[in-house]
C-alpha positions in Angstrom: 12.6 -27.4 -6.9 16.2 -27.5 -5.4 17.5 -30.6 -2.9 18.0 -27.6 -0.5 15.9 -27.9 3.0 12.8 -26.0 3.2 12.1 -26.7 6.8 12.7 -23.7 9.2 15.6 -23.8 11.9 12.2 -22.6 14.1 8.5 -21.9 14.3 6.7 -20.2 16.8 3.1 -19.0 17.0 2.5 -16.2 19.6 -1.2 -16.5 19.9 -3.3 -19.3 18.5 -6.0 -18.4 15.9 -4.9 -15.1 15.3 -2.7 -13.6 12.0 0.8 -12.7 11.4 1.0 -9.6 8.9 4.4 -7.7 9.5 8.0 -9.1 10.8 11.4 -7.7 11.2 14.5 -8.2 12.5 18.3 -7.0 13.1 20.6 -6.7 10.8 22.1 -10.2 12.7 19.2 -11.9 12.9 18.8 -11.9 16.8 16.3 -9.5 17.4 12.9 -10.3 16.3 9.9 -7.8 16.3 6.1 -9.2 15.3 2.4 -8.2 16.5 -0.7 -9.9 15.7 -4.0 -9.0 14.1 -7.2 -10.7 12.2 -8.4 -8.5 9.4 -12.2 -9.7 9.7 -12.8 -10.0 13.0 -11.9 -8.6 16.8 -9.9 -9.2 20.0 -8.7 -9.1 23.3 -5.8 -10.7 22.5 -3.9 -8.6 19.7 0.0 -7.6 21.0 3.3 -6.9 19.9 5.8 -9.8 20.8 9.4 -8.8 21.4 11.9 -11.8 20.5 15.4 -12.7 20.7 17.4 -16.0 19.1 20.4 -17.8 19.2 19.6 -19.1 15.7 18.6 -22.8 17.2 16.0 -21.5 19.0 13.4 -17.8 20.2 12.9 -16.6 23.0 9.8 -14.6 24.2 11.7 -11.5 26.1 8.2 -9.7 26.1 4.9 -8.7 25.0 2.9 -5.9 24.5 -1.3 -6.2 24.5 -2.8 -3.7 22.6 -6.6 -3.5 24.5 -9.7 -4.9 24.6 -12.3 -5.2 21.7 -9.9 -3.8 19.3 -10.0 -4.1 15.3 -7.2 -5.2 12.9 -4.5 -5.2 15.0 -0.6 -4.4 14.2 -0.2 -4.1 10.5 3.6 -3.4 10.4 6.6 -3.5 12.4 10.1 -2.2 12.2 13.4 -3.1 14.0 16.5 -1.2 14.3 19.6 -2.9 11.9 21.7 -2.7 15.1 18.7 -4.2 17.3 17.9 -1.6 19.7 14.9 -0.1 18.9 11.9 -0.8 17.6 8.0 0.5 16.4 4.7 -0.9 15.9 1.6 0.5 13.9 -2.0 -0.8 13.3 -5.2 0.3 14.1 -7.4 -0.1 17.2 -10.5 0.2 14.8 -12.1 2.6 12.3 -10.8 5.9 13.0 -8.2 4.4 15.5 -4.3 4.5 14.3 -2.0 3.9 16.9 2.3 3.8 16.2 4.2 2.2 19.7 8.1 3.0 19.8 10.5 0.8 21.6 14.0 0.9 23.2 13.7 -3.2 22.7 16.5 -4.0 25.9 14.1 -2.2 28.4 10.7 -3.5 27.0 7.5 -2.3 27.5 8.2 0.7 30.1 9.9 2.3 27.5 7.1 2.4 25.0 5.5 5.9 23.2 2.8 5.6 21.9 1.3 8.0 18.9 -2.4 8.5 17.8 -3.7 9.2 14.4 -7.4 8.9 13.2 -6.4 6.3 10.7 -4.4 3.2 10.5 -0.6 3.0 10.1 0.1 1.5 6.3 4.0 1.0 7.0 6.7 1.9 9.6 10.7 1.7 8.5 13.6 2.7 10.8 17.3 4.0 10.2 19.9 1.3 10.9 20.5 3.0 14.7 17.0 3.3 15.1 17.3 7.9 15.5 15.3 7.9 12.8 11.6 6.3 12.1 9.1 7.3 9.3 5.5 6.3 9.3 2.8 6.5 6.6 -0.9 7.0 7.5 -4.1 8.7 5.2 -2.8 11.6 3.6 0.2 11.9 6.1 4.0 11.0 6.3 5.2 11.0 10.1 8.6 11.7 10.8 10.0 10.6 14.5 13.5 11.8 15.4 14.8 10.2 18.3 16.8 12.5 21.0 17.2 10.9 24.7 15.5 7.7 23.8 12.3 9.7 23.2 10.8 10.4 19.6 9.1 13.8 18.6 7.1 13.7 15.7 7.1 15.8 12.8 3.4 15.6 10.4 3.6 16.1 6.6 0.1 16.4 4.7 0.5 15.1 1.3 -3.2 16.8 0.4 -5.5 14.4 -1.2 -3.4 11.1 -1.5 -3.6 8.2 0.7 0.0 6.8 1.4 0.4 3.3 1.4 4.0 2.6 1.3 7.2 4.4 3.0 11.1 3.6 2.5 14.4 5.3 4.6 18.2 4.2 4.2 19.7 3.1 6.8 22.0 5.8 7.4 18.2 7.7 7.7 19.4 10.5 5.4 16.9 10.1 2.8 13.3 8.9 2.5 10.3 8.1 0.6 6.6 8.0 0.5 4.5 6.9 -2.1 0.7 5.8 -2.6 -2.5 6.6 -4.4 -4.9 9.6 -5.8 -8.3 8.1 -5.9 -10.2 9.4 -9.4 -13.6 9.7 -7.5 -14.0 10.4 -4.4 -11.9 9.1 -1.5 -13.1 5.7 -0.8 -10.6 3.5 -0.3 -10.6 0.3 2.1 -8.0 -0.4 4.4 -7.5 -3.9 4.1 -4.5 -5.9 2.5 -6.6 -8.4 0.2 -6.2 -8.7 -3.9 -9.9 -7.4 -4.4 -10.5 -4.0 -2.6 -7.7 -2.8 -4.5 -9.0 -2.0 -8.2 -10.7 1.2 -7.8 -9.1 3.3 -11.0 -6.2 5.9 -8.7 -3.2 7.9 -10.0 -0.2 7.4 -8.2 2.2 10.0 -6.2 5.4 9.7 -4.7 7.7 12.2 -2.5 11.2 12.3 -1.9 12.7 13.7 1.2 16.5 14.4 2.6 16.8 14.4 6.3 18.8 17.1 7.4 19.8 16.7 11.1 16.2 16.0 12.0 14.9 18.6 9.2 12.7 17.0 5.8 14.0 18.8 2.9 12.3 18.4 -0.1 13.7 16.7 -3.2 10.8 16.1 -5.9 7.8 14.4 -6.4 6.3 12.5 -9.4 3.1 11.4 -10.7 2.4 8.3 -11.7 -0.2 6.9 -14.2 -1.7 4.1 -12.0 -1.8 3.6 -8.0 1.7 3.0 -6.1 1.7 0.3 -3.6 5.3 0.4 -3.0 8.3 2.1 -2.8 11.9 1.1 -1.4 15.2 3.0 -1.2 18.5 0.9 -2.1 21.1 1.0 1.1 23.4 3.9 -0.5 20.6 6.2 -0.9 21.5 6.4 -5.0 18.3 4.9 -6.5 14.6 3.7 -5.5 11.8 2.0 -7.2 8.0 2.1 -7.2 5.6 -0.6 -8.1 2.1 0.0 -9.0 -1.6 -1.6 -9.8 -0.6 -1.7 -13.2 1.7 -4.1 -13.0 4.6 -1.5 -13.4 8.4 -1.5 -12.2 9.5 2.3 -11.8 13.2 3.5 -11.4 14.6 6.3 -10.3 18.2 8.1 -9.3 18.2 9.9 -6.7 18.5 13.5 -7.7 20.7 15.0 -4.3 19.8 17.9 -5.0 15.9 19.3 -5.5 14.0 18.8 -8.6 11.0 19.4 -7.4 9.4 17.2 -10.9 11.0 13.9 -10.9 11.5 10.9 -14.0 12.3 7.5 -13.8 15.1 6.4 -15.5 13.1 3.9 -17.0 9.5 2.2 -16.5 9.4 -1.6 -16.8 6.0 -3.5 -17.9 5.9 -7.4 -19.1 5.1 -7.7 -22.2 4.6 -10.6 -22.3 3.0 -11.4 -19.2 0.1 -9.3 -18.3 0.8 -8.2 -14.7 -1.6 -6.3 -12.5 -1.5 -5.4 -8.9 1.9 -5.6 -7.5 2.9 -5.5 -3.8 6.3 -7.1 -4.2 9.0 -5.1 -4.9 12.9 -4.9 -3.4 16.3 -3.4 -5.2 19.2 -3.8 -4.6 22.5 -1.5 -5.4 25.3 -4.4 -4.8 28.8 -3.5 -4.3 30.1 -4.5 -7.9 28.0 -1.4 -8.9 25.1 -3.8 -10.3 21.2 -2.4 -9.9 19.0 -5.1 -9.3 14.9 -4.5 -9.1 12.4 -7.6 -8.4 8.9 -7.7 -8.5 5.8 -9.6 -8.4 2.3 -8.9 -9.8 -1.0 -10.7 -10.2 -1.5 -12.5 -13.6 -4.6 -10.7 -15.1 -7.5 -13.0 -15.6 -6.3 -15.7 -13.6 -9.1 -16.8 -11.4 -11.5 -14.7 -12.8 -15.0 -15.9 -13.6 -13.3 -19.8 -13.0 -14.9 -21.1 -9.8 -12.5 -23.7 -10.3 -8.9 -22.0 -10.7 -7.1 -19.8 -8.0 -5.6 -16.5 -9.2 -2.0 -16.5 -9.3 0.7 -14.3 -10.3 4.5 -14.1 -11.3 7.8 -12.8 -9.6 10.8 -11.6 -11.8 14.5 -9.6 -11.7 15.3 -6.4 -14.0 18.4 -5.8 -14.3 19.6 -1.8 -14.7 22.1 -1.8 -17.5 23.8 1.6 -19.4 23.7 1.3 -23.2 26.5 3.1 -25.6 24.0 6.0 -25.9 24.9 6.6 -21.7 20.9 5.5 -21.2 19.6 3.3 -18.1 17.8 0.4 -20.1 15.2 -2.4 -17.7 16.8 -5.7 -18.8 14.3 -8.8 -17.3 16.6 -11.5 -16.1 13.7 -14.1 -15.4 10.4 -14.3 -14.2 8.8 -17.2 -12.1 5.3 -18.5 -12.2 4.0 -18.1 -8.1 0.9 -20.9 -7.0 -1.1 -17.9 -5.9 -0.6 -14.2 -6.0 2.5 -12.5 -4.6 2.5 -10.2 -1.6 5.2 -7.8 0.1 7.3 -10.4 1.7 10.1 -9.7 -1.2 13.3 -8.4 -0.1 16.7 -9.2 -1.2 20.4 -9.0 0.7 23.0 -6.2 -0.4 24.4 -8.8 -2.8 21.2 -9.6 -4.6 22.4 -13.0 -3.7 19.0 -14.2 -2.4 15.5 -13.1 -3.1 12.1 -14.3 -0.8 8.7 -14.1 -2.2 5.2 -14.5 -0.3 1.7 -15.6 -1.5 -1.9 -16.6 -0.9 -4.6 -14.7 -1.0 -8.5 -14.2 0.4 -11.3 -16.2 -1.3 -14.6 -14.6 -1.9 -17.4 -16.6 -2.0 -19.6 -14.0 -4.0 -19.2 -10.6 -4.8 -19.7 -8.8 -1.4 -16.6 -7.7 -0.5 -17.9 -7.3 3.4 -18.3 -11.1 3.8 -15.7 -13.1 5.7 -13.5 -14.5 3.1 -11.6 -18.0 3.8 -8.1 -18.3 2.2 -5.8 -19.9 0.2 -2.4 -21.7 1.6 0.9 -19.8 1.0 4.1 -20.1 0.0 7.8 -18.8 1.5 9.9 -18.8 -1.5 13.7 -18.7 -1.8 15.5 -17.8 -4.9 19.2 -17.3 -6.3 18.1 -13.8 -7.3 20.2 -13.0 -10.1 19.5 -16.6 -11.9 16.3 -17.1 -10.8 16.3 -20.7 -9.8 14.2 -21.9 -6.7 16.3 -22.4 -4.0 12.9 -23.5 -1.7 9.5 -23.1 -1.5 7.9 -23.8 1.8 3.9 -24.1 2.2 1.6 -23.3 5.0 -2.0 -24.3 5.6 -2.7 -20.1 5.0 -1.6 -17.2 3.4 1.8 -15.4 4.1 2.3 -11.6 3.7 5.5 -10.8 5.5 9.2 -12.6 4.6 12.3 -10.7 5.0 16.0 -11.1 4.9 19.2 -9.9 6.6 21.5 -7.7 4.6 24.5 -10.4 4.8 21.8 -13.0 3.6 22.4 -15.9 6.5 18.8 -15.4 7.8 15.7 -15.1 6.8 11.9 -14.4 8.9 8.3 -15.0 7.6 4.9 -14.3 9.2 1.8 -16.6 8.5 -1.6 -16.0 8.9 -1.9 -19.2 10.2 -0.7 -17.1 13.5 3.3 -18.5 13.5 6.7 -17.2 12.8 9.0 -19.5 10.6 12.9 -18.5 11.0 15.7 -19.8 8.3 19.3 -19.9 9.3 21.5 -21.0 7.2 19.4 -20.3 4.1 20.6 -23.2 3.0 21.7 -26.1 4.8 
């Protein structure tokens, strides 16, 4: 591990005994946007917490209490790059979705609030915050914003559940991608490394926005299950990764294609990778493509009452042969303590890459008991060498980390209930 400080320029937990699962911020770093939520269990106490910083220290501007007796709790949030608005989606409880929108300044008066009978996966927002999309069950949910007040537009991707959404920050184009189930449709809305085996085909859509219009660009079908999809800044690539362990690239076509292919598809071989939830890319301004991401280690943990399942996180670099063809060129891979989860992002440089991990412990095979957990781990590496900058540990798992475009700040989420803010990343 690097000299480099690990310890955070701040922590602060919003509510005691209670989980952290999504963060975002500005593009500055001042503007902080959280909620909290327990997958297991219920509250009174679940809200969304609006926060600003100097970078020395947060302050609490407001909050935002979702009810009583409610389920889950705020699975994602999203914040405006220029800090001005901002949207929260969970669930109240089975059958329950809820999205809240945000003119951040003005606080809580200012809040819509959307319904849905299931809960909200992911939420992403356009740099000025005019454009939001929104991924729940079958449905991508497109809010255009005219007088500080969203309308909605509903798109039924029939028989998929979407678990992952994307937009640039310009809000011209977007992306949904997730799952086709084999049987029937019985899948479990939780976040942990075991409910998410069943055997699915996975589906992605790509969509222009047209002054508030979706236009259609194309589609693809993938072989296994997409957790994740992401959009680089310019709107000129995106990348998928899947239960399979599988990196997938892709141009972006401008025009429609209705069928789409990835430039290339990416699988270790010679690390067998399974379930991966990491994945960022990056399109930096020397023209170089840069995808990271991080998958369980098949095996590990399995059937070894005394070993934790871990996983890996590693860079491919995009590179052009003499034959004019995109070739996947691994640039390293990194051995996590436990599995890796979405808090993977990189700046526009691909200067900096964070990583998350920890996962739920099962003590027998009922999935519907309580699990306990494993720590985590905030990681911090040079992304295009692959050295560990810092790795900071917690007493529980982490699932959200994410980093400011000019790479000067970075903000994780704990489900040990706190938020832990880096600035400078390193000091």
């Amino acid at each position: 591990m690097s000299s480099e400080s690990n310890e955070p320029t701040w922590i602060v937990t919003p509510t005691t005994g209670l989980q952290i699962n999504s963060v975002a911020m500005s593009d500055d770093g001042k503007h902080i946007l959280t909620g909290t939520s327990a997958e297991y269990d219920t509250s009174d106490e679940f809200a969304v917490y609006y926060y600003t910083t100097d970078g020395t220290s947060p302050t609490n501007v407001w909050s935002d209490p979702l009810g009583d007796n409610v389920q889950q709790g705020v699975f994602w949030v999203a914040v405006s790059g220029d800090g001005q608005y901002g949207a929260a989606g969970g669930e109240y409880g089975s059958g329950r979705g809820f999205l809240r929108t945000y003119q951040l300044s003005v606080g809580v008066s200012s809040r819509q609030e959307f319904d849905y009978s299931s809960r909200i996966n992911e939420v992403e927002s356009s740099n000025d915050g005019s454009a939001l999309i929104a991924v729940e069950s079958a449905n991508l949910q497109f809010l255009t914003r005219a007088s500080d007040q969203y309308e909605q537009t509903t798109v039924n991707i029939s028989g998929s559940y979407l678990r992952s959404c994307t937009i640039t920050p310009d809000g011209r184009y977007l992306a949904v991608a997730g799952e086709i189930y084999q049987d029937e449709m019985n899948f479990a809305e939780t976040r942990n490394h075991k409910e998410e085996t069943e055997s699915s085909t996975g589906i992605l859509y790509l969509y222009e926005n047209n002054n508030g219009t979706l236009n259609y660009l194309g589609h693809y079908e993938a072989d296994n299950g997409i957790l994740r999809i992401t959009l680089t800044r310019d709107g000129q690539y995106f990348a998928a990764s899947t239960k399979g362990g599988e990196i997938l690239l892709f141009a972006n076509p401008i025009n429609k294609q209705d069928k789409l292919f990835p430039l290339w598809i990416y699988k270790n071989e010679d690390y067998t990778l399974g379930l991966s939830y990491a994945l960022a890319i990056c399109h930096n301004s020397a023209g170089d493509l840069y995808v990271a991401s991080g998958g369980n280690y098949e095996g590990s943990g399995s059937g070894q009452a005394d070993t934790t399942a871990y996983g890996y996180a590693y860079v491919v670099k995009n590179t052009v042969n003499t034959e004019n063809q995109n070739i996947p060129e691994r640039q390293w891979i990194y051995k996590l303590t436990y599995c890796p989860n979405p808090g993977m992002n990189m700046d526009e440089n691909a200067t900096y890459l964070t990583a998350t991990d920890g996962q739920p412990i099962f003590s027998n095979a009922e999935v519907s008991d309580v699990p306990s957990e494993t720590p985590g781990n905030f990681y911090l590496f040079n992304a295009q060498q692959g050295s560990l900058i810092w790795q900071y540990t917690t007493q529980l798992m982490n699932w959200p980390m994410v980093i400011n475009p000019s790479g000067t700040t970075a903000l994780g989420g704990s489900d040990d209930g706190s938020l832990y803010y880096w600035t400078p990343l390193q000091k």
